[in-house]
C-alpha positions as CSV (number, residue, x, y, z in Angstrom):
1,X,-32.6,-0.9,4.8
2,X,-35.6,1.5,4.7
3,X,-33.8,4.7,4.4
4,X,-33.0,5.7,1.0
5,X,-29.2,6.6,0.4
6,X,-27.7,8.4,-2.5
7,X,-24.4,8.9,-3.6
8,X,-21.7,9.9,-6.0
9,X,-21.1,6.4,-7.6
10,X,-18.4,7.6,-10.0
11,X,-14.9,9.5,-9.9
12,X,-13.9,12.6,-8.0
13,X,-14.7,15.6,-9.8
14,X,-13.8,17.2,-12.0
15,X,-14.6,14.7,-14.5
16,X,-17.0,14.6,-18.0
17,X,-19.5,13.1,-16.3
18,X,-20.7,12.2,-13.2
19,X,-22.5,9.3,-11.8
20,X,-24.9,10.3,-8.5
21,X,-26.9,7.2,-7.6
22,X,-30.1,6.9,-5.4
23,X,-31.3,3.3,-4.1
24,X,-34.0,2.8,-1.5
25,X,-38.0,3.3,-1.6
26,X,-37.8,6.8,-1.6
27,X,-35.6,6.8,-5.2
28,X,-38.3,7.4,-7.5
29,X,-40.0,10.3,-5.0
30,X,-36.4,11.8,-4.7
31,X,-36.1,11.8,-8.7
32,X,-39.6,13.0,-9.4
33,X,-38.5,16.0,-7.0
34,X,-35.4,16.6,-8.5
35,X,-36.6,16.4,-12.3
36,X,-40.5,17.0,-12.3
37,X,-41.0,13.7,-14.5
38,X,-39.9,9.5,-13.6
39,X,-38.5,8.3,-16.9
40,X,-40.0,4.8,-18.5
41,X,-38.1,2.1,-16.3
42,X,-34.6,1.1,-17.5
43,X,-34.6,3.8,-20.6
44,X,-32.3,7.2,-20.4
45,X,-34.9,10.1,-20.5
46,X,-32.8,14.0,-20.7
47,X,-34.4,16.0,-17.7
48,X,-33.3,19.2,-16.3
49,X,-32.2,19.3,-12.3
50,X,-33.4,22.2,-10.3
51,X,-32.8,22.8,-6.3
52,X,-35.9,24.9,-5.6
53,X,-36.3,27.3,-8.5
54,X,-33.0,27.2,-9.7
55,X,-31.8,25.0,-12.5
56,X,-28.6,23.3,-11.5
57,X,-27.8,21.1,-15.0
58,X,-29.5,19.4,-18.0
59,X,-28.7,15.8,-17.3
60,X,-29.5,12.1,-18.1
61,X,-32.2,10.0,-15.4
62,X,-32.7,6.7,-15.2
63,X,-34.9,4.1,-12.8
64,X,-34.6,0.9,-12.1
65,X,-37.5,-0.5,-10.2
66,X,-36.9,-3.5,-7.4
67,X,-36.3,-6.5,-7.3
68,X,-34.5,-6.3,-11.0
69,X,-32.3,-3.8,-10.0
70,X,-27.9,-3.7,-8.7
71,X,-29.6,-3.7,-5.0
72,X,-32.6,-5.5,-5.4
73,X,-34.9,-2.1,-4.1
74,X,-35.9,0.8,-6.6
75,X,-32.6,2.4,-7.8
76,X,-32.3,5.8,-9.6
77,X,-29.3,7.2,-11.5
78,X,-28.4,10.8,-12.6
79,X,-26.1,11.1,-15.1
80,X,-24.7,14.9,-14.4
81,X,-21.8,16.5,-15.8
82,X,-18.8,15.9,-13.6
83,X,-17.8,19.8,-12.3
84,X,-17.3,19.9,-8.9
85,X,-19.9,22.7,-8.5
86,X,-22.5,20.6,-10.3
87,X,-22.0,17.8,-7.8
88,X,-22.2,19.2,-4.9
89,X,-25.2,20.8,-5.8
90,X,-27.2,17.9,-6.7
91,X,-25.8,16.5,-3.4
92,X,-27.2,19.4,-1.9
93,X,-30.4,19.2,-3.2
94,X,-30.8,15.1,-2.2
95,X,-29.6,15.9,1.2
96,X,-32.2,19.0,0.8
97,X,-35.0,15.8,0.4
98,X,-36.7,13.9,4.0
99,X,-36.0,10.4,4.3
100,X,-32.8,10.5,2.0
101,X,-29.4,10.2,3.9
102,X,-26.0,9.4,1.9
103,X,-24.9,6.0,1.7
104,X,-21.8,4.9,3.7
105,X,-18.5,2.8,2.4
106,X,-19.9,-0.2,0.2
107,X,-23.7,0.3,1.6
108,X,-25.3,-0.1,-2.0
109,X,-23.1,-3.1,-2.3
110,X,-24.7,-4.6,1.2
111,X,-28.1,-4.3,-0.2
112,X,-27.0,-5.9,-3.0
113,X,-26.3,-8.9,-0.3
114,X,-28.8,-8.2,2.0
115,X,-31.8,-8.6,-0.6
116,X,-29.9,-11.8,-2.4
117,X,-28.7,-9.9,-5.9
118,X,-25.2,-11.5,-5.2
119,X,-23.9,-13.7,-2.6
120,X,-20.5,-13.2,-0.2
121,X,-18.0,-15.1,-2.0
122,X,-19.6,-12.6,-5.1
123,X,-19.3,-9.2,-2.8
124,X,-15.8,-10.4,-1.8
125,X,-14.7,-10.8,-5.5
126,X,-16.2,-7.0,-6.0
127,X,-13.9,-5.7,-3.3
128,X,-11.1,-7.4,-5.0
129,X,-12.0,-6.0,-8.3
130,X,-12.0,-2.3,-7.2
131,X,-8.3,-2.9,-5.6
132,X,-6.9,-4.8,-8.4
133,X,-4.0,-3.2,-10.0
134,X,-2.7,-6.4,-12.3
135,X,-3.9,-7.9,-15.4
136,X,-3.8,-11.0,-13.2
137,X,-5.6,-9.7,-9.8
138,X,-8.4,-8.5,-12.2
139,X,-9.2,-11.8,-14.1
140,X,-9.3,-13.5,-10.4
141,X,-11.5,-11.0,-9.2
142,X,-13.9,-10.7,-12.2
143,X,-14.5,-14.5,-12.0
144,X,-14.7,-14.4,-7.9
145,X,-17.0,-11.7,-8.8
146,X,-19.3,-13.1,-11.3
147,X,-20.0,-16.3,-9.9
148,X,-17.7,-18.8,-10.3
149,X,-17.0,-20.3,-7.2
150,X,-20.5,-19.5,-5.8
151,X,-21.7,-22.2,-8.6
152,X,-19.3,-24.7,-7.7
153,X,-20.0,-24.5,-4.0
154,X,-23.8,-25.2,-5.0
155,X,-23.0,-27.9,-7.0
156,X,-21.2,-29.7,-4.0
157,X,-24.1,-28.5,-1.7
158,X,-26.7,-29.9,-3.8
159,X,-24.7,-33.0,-3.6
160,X,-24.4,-33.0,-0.1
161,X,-27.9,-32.4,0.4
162,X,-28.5,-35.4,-1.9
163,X,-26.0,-37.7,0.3
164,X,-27.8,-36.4,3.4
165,X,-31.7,-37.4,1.9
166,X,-29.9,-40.8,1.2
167,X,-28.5,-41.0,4.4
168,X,-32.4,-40.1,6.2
169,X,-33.6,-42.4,4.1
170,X,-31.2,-44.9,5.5
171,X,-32.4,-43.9,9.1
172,X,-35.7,-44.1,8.6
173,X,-36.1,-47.2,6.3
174,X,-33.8,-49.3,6.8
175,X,-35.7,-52.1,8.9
176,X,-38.2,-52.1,5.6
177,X,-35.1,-52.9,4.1
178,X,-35.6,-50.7,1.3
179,X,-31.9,-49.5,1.6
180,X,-29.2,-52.2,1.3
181,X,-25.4,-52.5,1.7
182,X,-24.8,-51.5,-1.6
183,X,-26.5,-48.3,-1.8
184,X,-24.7,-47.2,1.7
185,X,-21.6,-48.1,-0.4
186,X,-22.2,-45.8,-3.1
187,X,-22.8,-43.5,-0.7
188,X,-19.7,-43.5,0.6
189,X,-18.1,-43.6,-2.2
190,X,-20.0,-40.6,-4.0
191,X,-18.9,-38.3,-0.3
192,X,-15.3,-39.8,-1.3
193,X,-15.1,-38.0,-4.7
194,X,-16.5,-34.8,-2.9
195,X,-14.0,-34.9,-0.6
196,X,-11.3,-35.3,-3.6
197,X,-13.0,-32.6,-5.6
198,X,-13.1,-30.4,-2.9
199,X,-8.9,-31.6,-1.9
200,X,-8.1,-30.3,-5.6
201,X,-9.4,-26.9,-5.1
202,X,-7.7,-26.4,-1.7
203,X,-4.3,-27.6,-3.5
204,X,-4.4,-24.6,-6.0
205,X,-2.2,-21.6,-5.2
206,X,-3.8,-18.8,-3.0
207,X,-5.1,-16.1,-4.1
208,X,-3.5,-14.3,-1.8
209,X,0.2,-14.2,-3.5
210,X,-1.6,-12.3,-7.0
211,X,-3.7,-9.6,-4.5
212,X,-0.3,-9.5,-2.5
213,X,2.1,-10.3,-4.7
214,X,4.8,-13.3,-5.0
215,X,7.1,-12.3,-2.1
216,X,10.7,-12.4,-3.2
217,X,13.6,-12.4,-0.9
218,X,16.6,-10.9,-2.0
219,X,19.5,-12.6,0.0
220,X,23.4,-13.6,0.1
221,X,26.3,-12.4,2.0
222,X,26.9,-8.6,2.9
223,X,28.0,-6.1,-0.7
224,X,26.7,-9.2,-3.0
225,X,24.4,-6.1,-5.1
226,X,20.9,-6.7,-3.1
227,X,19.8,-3.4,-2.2
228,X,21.2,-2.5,-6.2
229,X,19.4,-5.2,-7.7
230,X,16.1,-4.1,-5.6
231,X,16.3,-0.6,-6.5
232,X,16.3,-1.2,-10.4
233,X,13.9,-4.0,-10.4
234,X,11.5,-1.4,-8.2
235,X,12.7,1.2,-10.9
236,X,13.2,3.1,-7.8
237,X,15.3,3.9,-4.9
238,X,13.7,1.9,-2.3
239,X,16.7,0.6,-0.4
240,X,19.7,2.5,0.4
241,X,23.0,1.5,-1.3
242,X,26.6,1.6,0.1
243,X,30.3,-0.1,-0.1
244,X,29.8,-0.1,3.8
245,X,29.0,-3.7,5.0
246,X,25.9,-4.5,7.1
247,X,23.9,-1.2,5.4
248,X,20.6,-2.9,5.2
249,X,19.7,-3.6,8.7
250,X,16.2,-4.4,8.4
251,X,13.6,-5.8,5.7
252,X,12.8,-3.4,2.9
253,X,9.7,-3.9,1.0
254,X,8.8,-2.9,-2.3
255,X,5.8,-3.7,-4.5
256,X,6.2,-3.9,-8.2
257,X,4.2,-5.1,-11.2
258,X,6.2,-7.4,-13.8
259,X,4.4,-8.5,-16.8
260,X,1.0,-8.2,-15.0
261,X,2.2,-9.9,-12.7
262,X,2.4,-8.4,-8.7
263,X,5.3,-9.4,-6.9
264,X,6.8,-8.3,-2.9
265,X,10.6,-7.6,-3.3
266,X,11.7,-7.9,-0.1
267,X,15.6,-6.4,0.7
268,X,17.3,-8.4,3.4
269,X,20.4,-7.9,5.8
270,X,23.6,-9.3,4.6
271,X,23.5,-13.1,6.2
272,X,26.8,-13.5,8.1
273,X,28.1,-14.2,11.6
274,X,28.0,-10.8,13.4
275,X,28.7,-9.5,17.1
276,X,26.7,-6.2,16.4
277,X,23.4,-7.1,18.3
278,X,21.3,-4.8,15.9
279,X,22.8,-6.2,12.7
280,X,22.3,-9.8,14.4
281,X,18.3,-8.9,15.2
282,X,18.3,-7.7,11.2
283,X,20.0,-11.0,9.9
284,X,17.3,-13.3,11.8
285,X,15.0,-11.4,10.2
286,X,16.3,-12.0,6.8
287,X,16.2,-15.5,7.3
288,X,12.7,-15.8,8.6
289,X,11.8,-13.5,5.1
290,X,14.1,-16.2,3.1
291,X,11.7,-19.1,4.4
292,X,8.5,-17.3,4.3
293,X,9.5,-16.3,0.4
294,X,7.7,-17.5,-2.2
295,X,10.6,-17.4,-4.3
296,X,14.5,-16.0,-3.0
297,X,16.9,-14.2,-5.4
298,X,19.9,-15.7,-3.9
299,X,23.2,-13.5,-4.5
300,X,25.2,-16.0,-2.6
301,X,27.5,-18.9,-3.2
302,X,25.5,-20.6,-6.0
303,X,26.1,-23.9,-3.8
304,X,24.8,-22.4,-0.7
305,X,21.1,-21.4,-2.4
306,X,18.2,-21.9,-0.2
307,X,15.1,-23.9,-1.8
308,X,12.9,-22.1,-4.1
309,X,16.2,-19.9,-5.5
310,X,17.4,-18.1,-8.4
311,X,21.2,-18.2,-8.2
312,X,22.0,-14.7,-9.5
313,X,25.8,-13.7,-9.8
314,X,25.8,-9.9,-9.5
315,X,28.4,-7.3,-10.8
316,X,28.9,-8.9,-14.1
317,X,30.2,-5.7,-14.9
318,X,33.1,-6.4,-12.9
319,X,33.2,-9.8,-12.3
320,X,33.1,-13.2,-14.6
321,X,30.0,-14.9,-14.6
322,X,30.0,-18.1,-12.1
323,X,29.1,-21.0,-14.0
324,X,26.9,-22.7,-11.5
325,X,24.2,-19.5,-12.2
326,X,21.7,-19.7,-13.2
327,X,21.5,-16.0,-14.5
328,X,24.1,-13.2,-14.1
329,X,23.2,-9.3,-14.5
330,X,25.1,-5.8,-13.3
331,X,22.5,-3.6,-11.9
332,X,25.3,-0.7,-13.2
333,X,24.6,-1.4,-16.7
334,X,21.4,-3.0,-16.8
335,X,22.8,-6.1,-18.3
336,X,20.5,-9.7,-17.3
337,X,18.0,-7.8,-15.8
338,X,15.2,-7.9,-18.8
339,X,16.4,-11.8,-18.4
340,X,16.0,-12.2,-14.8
341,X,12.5,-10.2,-15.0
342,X,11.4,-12.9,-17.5
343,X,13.2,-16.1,-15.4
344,X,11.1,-14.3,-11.7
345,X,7.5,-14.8,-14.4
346,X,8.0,-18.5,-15.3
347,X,8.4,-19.0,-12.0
348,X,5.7,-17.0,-10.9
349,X,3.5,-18.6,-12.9
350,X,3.9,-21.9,-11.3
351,X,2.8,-20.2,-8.1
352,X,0.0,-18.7,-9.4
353,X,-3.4,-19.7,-9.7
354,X,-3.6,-20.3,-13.8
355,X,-6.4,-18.6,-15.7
356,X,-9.6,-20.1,-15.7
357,X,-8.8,-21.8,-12.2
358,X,-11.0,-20.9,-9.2
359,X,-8.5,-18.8,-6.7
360,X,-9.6,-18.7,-3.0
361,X,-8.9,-16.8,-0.6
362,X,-7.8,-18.2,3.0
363,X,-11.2,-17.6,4.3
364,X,-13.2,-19.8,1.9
365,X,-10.0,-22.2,2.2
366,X,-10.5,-22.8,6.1
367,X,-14.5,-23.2,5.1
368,X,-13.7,-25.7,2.1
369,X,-10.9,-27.0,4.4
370,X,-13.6,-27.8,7.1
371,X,-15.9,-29.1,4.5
372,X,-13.3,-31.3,3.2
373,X,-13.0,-32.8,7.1
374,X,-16.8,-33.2,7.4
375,X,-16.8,-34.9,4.4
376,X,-14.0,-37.4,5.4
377,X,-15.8,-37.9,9.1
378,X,-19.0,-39.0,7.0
379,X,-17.1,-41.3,5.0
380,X,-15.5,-43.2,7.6
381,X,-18.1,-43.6,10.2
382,X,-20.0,-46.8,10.2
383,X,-22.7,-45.1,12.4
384,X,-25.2,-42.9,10.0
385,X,-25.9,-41.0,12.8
386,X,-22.8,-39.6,13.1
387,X,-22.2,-39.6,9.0
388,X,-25.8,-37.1,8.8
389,X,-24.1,-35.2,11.7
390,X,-21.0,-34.4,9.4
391,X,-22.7,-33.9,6.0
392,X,-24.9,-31.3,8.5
393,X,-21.8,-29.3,9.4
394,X,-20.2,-29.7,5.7
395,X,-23.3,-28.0,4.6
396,X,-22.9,-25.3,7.5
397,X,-19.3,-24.8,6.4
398,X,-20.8,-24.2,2.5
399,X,-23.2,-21.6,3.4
400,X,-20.5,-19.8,5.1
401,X,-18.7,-19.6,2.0
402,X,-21.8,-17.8,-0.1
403,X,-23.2,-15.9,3.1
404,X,-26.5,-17.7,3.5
405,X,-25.5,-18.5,7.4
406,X,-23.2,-17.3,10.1
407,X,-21.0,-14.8,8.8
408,X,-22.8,-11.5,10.3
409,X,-19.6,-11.1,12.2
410,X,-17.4,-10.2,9.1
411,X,-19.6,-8.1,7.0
412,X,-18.6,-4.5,8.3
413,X,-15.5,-5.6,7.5
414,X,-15.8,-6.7,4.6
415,X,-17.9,-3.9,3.2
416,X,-16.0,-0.9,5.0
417,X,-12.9,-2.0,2.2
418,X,-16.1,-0.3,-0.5
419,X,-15.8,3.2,-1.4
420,X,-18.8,5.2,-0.5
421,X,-21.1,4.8,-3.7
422,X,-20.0,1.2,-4.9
């Protein structure tokens, strides 16, 4: 935290322009070199770049003095244009600099952390936002991202903390009689609603299945179309297609976007009784991907559907449609499939956190989860020596959430999925 680190914060070159960013209490120093001059804080001032003697480009600086600034220390910004000859230069002449070294994945963002500009549940919703890739993964991200379940978890934590002041009081005064049998009531019934606040976040859909995709299982007897239907859903040829029964051996993945929507299409082996001990290892496996689906495209005996199906009769350029389907479609002609894109997003959306939900991921849901228990010990203890001991680790299990306690363990993790300059 006292080295100063610098680093292209924009696109690979070639590009217009080019975004080289300096953060540390050497920034202003390292501009000053650079430029000759420190532009009025916050305002774009044109300056001209040299290394030594020699001008390298005409360019845009700005400054940002700490604390007010994206990592809470002095921040500087050169806005170059984005050759690749012009950036390595001005690389070169920061790395020229003493006390500058260039930044590693996601450091800026860490500082950000580290000096209390965002939180953890706020730095995990800016790694989602750089890998988002749907409509859908970006709106979760951007509201992980700016806040929105940070504020939440500080209302419940404020509450908390209020419960447990009551509950000291209690403790401390209630020989004085001060505190009666009604007020403990309240209490216990103002940790209830917590709790059931808390119980209708962890019933939402995770946000795992839009950063992962809805996993969909595509399963039925051997030659029922799957491997077809896969390839022109993927609009690709992920799976390999033949008249030869028992082709698909093993589980074929492939990720696709549908309406903004990300789902896992997930080939399986043709379920039937075999003797081939290969083919048998590849149809256990389909079945364990048919109950781990979040959805199944079953190509089956419409009777025979698992749970959570879509009973698609395939080859309805050969065959009549069966009238216990619920769609049919020819993967030859294209026929249905626009249909059964449509019928996989209504029932995505189902599965889906909605927009303007809060979606968590697992790791805030064991921590809610855990709060969720602490809060239900507290409730049902007559002892308010055990009830402040719970509301103690429901408050633990909160600051986990944001970062303010016990989760040094997980940040190289967390910020090694940064690019180096974010």
């Amino acid at each position: 935290m006292s080295d100063t680190i610098y680093a292209l914060s924009s696109g690979a070159p070639p590009a217009a322009i080019a975004v080289v960013r300096i953060s540390g209490p050497g920034a202003d120093r390292a501009l000053e070199a650079l430029t000759g001059s420190l532009p009025e804080p916050r305002r774009a001032a044109l300056v001209t770049i040299r290394r030594g003697g020699d001008e390298i480009d005409r360019a845009l600086a700005l400054r940002f003095p700490g604390p007010q600034s994206a990592t809470g220390e002095d921040v500087a910004e050169l806005h170059v244009h984005g050759g690749r000859a012009v950036v390595a230069a001005v690389l070169a002449a920061l790395a020229d600099l003493e006390g500058l070294r260039e930044a590693g994945p996601g450091e800026f963002t860490r500082r950000a952390f580290e000096n209390g500009r965002i939180d953890l549940a706020e730095a995990e919703g800016l790694a989602d936002l750089l890998a988002a890739e749907t409509e859908a993964q970006r709106r979760a991200a951007l509201a992980l991202a700016g806040g929105a379940l940070s504020r939440q978890v500080e209302e419940w934590r404020q509450l908390i903390l209020g419960l447990a002041a009551e509950l000291e009081a209690e403790l401390d005064f209630a020989d004085e009689g001060d505190v009666g049998e009604v007020a403990a009531q309240r209490g216990v019934e103002r940790i209830e609603a917590a709790a059931a606040a808390l119980e209708g976040v962890l019933e939402g859909p995770p946000v795992e299945r839009l950063r992962d995709g809805v996993r969909v299982a595509i399963a039925g007897p051997p030659n029922s179309g799957k491997s077809s239907l896969i390839n022109v859903l993927a609009q690709r040829e992920a799976a390999i297609t033949s008249a030869v029964p028992g082709t698909t051996r093993d589980l074929i993945e492939a990720p696709v976007a549908i309406g903004g929507v990300a789902f896992l299409l997930i080939d399986t082996a043709g379920l039937r009784d075999s003797d081939d001990a290969i083919e048998a290892l590849g149809i256990a496996r389909a079945g364990r991907a048919v109950d781990a689906a979040d959805l199944v495209l079953w190509l089956g005996d419409p009777d025979d559907a698992p749970n959570r199906s879509i009973r698609v009769q395939s080859k309805c350029d050969l065959y009549a449609p069966a009238a216990s389907a619920d769609i049919s479609v020819s993967a030859v002609t294209g026929e249905g499939i626009d249909a059964l894109s449509r019928l996989m997003l209504d029932k995505a959306r189902s599965l889906l956190p909605r927009e303007g939900d809060m979606a968590i991921n697992a790791r805030h849901r064991a921590l809610l989860g855990e709060c969720r228990h602490r809060l239900g010990e507290a409730a049902a203890t007559s002892d308010p020596l055990i009830a402040a001991e719970s509301l103690r680790l429901a408050l633990s299990a909160l600051d986990r959430v944001t970062g303010r306690a016990g989760v040094e363990d997980m940040l190289d993790a967390l910020f090694g999925r940064f690019c180096i300059g974010k």
